[in-house]
Each structure stands twice: as structure tokens, then as C-alpha cells.
VEXDREN-2710 file (C-alpha; in Angstrom, 1 decimal):
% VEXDREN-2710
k/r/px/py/pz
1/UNK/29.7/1.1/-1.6
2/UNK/29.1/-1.9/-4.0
3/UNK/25.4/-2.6/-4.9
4/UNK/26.8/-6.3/-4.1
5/UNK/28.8/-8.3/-2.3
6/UNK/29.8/-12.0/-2.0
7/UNK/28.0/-13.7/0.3
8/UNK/31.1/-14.6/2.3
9/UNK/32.3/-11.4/2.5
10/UNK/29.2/-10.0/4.0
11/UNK/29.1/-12.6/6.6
12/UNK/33.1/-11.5/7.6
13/UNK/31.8/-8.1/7.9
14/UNK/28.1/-9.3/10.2
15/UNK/31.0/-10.4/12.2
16/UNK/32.6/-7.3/12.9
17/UNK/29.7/-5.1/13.1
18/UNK/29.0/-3.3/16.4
19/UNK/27.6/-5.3/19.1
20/UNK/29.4/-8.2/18.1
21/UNK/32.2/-10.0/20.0
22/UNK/34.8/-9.7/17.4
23/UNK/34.3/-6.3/16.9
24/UNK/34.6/-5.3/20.7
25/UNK/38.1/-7.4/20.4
26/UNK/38.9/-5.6/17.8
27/UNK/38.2/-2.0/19.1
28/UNK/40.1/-3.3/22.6
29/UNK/43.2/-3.7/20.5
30/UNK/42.6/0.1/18.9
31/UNK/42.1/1.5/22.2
32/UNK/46.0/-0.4/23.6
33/UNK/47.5/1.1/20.4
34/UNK/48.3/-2.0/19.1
35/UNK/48.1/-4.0/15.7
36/UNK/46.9/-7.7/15.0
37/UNK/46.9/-10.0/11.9
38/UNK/43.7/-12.5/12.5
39/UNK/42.5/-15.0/10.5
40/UNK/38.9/-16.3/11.0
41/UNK/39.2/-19.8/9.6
42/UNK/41.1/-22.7/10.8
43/UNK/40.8/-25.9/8.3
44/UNK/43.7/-27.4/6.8
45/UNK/44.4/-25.1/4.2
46/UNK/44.9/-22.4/6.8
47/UNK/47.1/-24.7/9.5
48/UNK/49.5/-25.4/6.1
49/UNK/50.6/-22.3/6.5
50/UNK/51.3/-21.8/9.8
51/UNK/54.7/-21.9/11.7
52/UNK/55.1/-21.1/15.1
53/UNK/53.1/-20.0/17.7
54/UNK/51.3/-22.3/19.9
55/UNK/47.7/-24.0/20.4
56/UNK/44.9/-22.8/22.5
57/UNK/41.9/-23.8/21.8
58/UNK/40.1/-21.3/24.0
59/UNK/37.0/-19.8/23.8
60/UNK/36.9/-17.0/22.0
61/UNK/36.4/-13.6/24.6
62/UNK/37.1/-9.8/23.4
63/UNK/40.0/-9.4/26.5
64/UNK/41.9/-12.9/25.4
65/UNK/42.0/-11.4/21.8
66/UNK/43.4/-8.1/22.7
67/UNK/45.7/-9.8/25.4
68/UNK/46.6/-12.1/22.4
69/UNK/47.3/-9.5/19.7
70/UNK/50.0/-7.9/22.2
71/UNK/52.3/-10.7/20.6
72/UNK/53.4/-10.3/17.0
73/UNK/52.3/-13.0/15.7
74/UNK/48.8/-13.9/14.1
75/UNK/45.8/-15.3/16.1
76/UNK/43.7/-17.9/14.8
77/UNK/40.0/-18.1/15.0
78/UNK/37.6/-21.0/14.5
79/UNK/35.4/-20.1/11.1
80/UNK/32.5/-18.6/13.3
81/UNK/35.1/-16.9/16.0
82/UNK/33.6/-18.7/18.5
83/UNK/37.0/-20.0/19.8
84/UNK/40.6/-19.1/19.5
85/UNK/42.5/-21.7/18.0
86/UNK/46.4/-20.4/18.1
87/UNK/48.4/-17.6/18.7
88/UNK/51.9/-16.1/17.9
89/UNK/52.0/-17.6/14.7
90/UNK/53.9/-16.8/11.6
91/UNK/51.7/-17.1/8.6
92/UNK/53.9/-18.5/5.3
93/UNK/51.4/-17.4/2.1
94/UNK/52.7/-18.1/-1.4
95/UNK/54.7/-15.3/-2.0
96/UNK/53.7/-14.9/-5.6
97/UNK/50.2/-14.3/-5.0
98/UNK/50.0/-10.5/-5.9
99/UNK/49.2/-7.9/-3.5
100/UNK/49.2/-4.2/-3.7
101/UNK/50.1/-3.4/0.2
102/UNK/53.0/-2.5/1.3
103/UNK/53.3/-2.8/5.4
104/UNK/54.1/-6.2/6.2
105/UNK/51.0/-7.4/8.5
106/UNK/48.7/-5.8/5.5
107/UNK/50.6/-8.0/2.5
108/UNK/50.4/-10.9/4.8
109/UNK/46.6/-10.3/5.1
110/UNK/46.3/-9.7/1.4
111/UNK/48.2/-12.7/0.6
112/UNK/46.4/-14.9/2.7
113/UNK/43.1/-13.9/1.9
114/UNK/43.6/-14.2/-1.7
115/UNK/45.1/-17.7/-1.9
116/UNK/43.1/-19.5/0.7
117/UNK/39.7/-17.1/0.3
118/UNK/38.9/-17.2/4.1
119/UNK/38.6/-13.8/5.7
120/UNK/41.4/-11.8/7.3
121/UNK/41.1/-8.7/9.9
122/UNK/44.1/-6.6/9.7
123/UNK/44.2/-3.9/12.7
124/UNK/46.7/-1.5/11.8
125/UNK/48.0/0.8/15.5
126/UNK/49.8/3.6/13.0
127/UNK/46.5/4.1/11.4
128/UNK/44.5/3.3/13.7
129/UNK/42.1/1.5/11.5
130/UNK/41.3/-2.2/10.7
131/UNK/40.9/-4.0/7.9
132/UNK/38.6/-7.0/6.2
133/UNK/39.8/-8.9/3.5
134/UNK/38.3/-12.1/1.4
135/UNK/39.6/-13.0/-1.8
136/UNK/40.1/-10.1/-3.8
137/UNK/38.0/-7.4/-2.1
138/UNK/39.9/-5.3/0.9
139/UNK/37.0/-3.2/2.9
140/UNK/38.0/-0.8/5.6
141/UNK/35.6/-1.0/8.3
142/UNK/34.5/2.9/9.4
143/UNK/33.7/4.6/12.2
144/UNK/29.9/4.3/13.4
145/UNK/29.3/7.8/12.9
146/UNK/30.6/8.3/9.9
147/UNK/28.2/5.1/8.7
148/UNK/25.0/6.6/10.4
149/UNK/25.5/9.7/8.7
150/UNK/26.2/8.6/5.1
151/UNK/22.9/6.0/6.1
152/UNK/20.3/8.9/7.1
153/UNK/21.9/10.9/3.4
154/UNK/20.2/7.4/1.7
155/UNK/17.2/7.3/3.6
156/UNK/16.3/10.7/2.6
157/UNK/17.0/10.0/-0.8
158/UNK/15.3/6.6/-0.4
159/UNK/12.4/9.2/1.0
160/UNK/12.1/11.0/-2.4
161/UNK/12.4/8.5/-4.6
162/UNK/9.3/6.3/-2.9
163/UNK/7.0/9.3/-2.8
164/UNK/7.9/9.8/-7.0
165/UNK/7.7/6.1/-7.2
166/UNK/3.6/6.3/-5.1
167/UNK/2.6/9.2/-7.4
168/UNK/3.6/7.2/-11.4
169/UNK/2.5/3.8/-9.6
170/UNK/-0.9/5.2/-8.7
171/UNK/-0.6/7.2/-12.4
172/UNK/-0.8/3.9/-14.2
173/UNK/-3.4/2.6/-11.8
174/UNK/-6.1/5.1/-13.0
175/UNK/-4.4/4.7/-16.9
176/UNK/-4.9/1.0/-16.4
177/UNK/-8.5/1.6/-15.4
178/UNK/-9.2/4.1/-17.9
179/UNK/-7.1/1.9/-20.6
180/UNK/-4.7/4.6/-21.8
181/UNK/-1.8/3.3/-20.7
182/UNK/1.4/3.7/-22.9
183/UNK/5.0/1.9/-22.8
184/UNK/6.3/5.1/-21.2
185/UNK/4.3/4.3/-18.3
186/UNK/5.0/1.5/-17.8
187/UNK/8.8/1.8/-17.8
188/UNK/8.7/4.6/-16.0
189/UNK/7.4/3.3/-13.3
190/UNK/9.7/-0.3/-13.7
191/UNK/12.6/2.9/-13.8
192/UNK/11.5/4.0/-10.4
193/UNK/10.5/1.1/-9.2
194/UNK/14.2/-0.2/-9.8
195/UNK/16.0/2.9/-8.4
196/UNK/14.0/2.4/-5.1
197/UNK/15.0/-0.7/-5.2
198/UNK/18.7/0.0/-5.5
199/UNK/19.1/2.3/-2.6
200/UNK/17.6/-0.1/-0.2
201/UNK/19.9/-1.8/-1.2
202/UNK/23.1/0.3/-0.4
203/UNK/21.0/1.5/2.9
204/UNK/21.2/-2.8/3.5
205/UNK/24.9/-2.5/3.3
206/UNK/25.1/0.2/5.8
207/UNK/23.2/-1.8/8.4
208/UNK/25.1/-5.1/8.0
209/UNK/27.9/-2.8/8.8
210/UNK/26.5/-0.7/11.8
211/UNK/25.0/-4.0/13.3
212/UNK/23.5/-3.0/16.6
213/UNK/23.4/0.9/16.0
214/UNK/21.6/0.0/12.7
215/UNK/18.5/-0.3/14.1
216/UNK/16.8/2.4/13.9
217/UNK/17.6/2.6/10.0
218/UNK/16.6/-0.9/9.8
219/UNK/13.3/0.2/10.8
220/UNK/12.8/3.2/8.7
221/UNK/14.3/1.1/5.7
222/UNK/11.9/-1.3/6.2
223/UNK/9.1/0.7/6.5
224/UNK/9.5/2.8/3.2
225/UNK/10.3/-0.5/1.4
226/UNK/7.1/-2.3/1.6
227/UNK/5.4/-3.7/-1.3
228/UNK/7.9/-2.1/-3.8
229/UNK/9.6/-5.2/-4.1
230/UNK/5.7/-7.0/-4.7
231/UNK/4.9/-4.0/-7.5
232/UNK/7.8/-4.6/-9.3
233/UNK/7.5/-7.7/-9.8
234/UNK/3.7/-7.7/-10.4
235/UNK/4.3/-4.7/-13.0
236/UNK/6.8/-6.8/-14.8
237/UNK/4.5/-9.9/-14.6
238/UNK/1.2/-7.6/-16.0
239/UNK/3.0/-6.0/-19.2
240/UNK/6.0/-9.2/-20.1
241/UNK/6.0/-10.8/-23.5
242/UNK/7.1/-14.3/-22.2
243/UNK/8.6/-16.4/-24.4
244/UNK/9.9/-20.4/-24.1
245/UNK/13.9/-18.7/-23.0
246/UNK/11.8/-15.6/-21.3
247/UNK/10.2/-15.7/-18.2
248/UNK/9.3/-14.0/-15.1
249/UNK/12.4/-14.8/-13.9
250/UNK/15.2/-13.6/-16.3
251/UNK/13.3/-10.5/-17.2
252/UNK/13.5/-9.7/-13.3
253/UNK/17.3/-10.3/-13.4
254/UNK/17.8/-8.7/-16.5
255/UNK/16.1/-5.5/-15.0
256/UNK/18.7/-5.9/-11.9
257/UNK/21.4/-6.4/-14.0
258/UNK/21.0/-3.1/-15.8
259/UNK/24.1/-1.0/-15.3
260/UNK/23.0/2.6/-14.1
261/UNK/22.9/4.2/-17.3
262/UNK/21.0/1.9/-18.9
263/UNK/18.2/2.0/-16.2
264/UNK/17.9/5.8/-16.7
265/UNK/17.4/4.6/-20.8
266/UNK/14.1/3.7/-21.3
267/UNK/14.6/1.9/-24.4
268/UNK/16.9/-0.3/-22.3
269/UNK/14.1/-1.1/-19.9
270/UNK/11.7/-1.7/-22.6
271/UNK/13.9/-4.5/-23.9
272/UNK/14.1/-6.1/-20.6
273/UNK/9.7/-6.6/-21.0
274/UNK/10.5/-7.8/-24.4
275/UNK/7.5/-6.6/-26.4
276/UNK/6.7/-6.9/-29.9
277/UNK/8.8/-4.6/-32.5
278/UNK/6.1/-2.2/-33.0
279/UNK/5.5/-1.3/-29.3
280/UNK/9.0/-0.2/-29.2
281/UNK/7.5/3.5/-29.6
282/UNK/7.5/4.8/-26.3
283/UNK/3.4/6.5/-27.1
284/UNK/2.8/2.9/-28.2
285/UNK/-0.3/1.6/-25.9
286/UNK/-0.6/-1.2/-24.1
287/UNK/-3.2/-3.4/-21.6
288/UNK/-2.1/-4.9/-18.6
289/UNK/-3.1/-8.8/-17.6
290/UNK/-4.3/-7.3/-14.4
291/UNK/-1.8/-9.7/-12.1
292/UNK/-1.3/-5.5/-9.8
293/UNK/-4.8/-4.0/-10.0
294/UNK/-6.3/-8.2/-8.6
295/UNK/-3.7/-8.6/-6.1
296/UNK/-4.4/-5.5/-4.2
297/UNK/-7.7/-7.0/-3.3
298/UNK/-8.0/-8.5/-0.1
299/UNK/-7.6/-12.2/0.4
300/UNK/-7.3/-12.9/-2.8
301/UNK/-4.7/-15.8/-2.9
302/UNK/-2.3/-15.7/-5.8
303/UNK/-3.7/-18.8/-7.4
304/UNK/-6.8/-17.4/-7.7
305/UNK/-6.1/-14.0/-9.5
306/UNK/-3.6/-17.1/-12.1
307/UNK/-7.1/-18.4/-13.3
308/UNK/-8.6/-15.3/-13.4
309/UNK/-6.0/-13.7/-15.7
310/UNK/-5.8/-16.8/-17.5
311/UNK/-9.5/-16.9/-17.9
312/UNK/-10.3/-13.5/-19.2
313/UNK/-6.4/-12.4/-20.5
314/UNK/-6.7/-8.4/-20.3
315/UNK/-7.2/-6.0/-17.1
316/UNK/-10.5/-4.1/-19.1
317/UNK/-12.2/-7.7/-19.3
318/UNK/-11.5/-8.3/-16.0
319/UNK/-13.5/-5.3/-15.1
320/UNK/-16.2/-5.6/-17.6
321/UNK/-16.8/-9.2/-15.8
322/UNK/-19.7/-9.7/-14.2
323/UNK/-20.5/-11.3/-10.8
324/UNK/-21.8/-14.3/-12.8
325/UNK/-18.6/-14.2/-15.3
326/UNK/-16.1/-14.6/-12.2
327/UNK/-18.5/-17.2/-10.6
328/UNK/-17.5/-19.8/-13.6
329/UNK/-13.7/-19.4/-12.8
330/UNK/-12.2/-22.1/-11.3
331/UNK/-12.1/-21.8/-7.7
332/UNK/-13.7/-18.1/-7.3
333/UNK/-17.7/-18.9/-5.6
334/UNK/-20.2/-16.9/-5.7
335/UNK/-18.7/-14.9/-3.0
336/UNK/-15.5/-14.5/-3.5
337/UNK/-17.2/-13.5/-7.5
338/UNK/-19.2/-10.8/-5.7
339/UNK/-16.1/-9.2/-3.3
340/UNK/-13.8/-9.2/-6.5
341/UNK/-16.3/-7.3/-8.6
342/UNK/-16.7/-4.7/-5.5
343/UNK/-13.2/-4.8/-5.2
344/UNK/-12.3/-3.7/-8.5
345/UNK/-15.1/-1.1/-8.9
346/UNK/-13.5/0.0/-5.3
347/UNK/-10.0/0.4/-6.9
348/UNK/-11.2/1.9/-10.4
349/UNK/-12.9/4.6/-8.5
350/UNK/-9.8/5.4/-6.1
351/UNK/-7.4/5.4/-8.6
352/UNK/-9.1/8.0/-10.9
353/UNK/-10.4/10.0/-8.2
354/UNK/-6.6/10.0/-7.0
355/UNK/-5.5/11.0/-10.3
356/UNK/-7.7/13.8/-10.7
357/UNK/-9.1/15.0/-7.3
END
């Protein structure tokens, strides 16, 4: 399953999922044995190729489509398939758009979808199997079962790879407090922080498909999920060379756009941090700004931990600060000054005692 989809492809197949209208149209027409061509999209580009058939205008009800798709023709629904707009119609794509189907009704579909890039369900009664197309992409739509299954295989994995991810992130916590932390690291834990990242991902595409029976993963997604997506970016943020073309911003997309094998090539993720040539050694040290360590203090806005990392620049001179030190910076107090001082002592305990208890 594709890391990532067009975002009018996803919202054809959130309109197909289980528990939606369409879909219980759709099995209807499984269940009689029978096929249907639908096109969800009725502008003018769509009516041009039309012939035939007639208008309805009806709203749009599960039984009228399967009623419907007992003619041969194709059915017509309004962009959001809230109504039906025609029936028995013969749809007239260019025939030189390319397709690599061969049954008529799934050519058609191919054809249509590619040329007018609006989606097209194909329900196929020898098969017993239906399909989505938009644009390019064809994506057969599976049996729940089958998608709940290959779902609960990525949450386990998802499982793992959050608990390696808890024990290096809390690893460079106590190195960051202890200031012995080295590149690998600190790409280590971007590597596992991006692999997390990735399979929640794929465990999204599951649930757009399973739609109401996705629940349940939802929930479990959700849960193993939190803050990673916060830690990544703050880890980025704390060890990033900006430069004027180099910001928070395309370093984070560059680390997504990292094909697989490059993710699992440190030297690759280095690059996307864009240090100095001689911390290119993976043993090479380095200091964080603190942006990760501040933010997991409580109610400490995100403005405030800015001119605190502005004001001191490192993570150790952070810590070394005193009560009066953290007073001067601009919009701290005297007792916010006092609860970030406990706070850090707090954490700099934890995260060695963690380490090495």
C-alpha cells in the first residue's frame, strides 16, 4: 500500500469505506450478482461524454443504485453521491487514452478516469470484486477482514518500533543532560523516529479504507502515536544547522522524502540536519539548543522556551542557569524562572536515573 495518495483519491475511497452509503450500494449490487460502471462526478466534462440513458436527479439511496445497476448502462452520481443524476448511459471516452484492461466495463472505467480525472467504481459480477479508479491509480477495494488482519500485522509492528523508538529517545535525554551526545544519536533516534512515523502512516490507509470497522485501530493508532510526531520535529529543531534556503521546514520534508534505504543510511539522515563537514563523523559530538528537554516542562508555551534558547543558545547553559538568570528572559517571571529551573533539575534526574537504574 502506497505511503501516499492523492488527496482526491483518498476521498473516492472515504466514500466507499464501510458504513458509508455508497459502499452499502455497492455491496447490494455484489450480493444480486451483478456489475455496474459509476461515475461519481457529474460537471460538464463528464455530461460530454454521455449518450443515452435518461435523467433522474434522485437522491441518492443504496436500493435505487442497485435497482439502477440492473441496467447496462452507467449511473451517474453527483461529486459527493449525494444524488443520482442519470442512468443507462453509454459513456463515449477518447478512445486513445491508454488503458491496460481488457473487459469492456473496466476499459471504460480506465478510460474515463484518466481523461476526465474524476473517480470511477467499477463492480465487476464475474469477479465479484469492485473497483476505484482516479487518474492513473486503479485500487481494488478488499474484503474487511482481510484489511483488519493486515491492520493488527502494522500495529504490532507499530508496537515494537515505539517501544525502540521510547528506550534511544529517553537514551539521548540522559546524553543530553550529561552532554555526551554524538551524531549517531541523534540520527538514530530521527531514524526511528521516522520509521514510526511511516507505519502510522500505512496503519492511516487501512482505516480510511475499513471506515466504520476501523475504529478500534483508529484508537490504538492513536494512542501509540502521541508526541512522536512533536519529538521529531523538536529533535530536528534542537540539533539543525539552518541556513537562509534551510529551515525547519525543508529539513522536515527532506527527512520524509527519504526513500527507504536511505532512511536506514545514517549518512543520509545526517545530511538532511545539515551540519558542518567535520561533524560528518558519526562519534562526532554535539549540544542540543534544548527546544525537547524545555518543552516537556509543563505550561511552558512555545514562545517562551524561543527566547529562552535564543537567550542562552545550548541545552548545558540552559541548565547551568540560575533562577535569577531565567528571571531576565523576556517574558519568564520570577515564577515561571523558579518552575523551569525545578523542571529541568526534575528531568535531568529522570532521565539519568532511567538510563542507568
Amino acid at each position: 500500500m502506497p505511503l501516499r495518495r492523492d488527496l482526491a483519491l483518498t476521498d473516492a475511497l472515504a466514500s466507499v469505506a464501510p458504513g458509508q452509503p455508497l459502499r452499502e450500494g455497492l455491496d447490494r449490487i455484489l450480493l444480486a450478482n451483478k456489475g455496474a460502471l459509476i461515475v461519481v462526478g457529474d460537471g460538464p466534462e463528464v455530461l460530454a461524454i454521455c449518450s443515452g440513458g435518461f435523467l433522474l436527479d434522485a437522491e441518492f439511496s443504496p436500493q435505487r443504485l442497485s435497482e439502477l445497476a440492473k441496467m447496462d448502462g452507467a449511473i451517474i452520481l453527483a461529486p459527493d453521491a449525494s444524488r443520482i443524476a442519470r442512468a443507462n448511459v453509454h459513456l463515449v471516452p477518447n478512445p486513445n487514452t491508454p488503458t491496460s484492461e481488457t473487459g469492456t466495463r473496466h476499459r471504460t472505467a480506465e478510460r474515463v478516469a484518466r481523461s476526465l480525472n474524476v473517480p470511477v467504481v467499477s463492480v465487476s459480477e464475474d469477479m465479484s470484486s469492485i473497483a476505484v479508479y482516479h487518474g492513473s491509480t486503479k485500487h481494488p477495494l478488499e474484503l474487511s477482514t482481510r484489511l483488519l488482519n493486515r491492520a493488527n500485522q502494522a500495529l504490532q509492528t507499530l508496537e515494537r518500533y515505539k517501544t525502540r523508538l521510547d528506550a534511544v529517545s529517553g537514551s539521548l535525554s540522559a546524553l543530553e543532560v550529561e552532554d555526551l551526545v554524538t551524531v549517531r544519536d541523534v540520527v538514530t533516534v530521527l531514524q526511528r523516529t521516522e520509521m514510526v512515523r511511516r507505519i502510522a502512516e500505512e496503519i492511516e490507509g487501512y482505516i480510511l479504507e475499513l471506515g466504520s470497522d476501523g475504529r478500534l485501530v483508529r484508537l490504538q493508532s492513536e494512542e501509540l502515536l502521541g508526541g512522536v510526531e512533536d519529538d521529531r520535529r523538536l529533535v530536528v529543531k534542537d540539533y539543525l544547522r539552518t541556513e537562509e534556503d534551510w529551515q525547519l521546514s525543508e529539513a522536515m520534508q527532506a527527512l520524509a522524502d527519504l526513500s527507504t534505504e536511505d532512511l536506514l543510511d545514517l549518512k543520509h539522515v545526517i545530511g538532511v540536519l545539515h551540519l558542518p563537514a567535520d561533524a560528518a563523523e558519526l562519534d562526532t559530538g554535539l549540544q542540543p539548543k534544548g527546544y525537547r528537554l524545555l518543552s516537556k516542562i509543563p505550561r511552558l508555551p512555545d514562545v517562551i522556551v524561543d527566547h529562552i534558547v535564543v537567550r542562552f543558545g545550548s541545552l548545558q547553559k540552559v541548565l547551568r542557569a540560575t533562577v535569577d538568570d531565567l528571571d531576565e528572559v523576556e517574558g519568564v517571571g520570577g515564577s515561571r524562572a523558579r518552575a523551569i529551573r525545578e523542571g529541568m533539575s526534575r528531568l535531568a534526574e529522570t532521565s539519568i536515573l532511567d538510563r542507568y537504574g
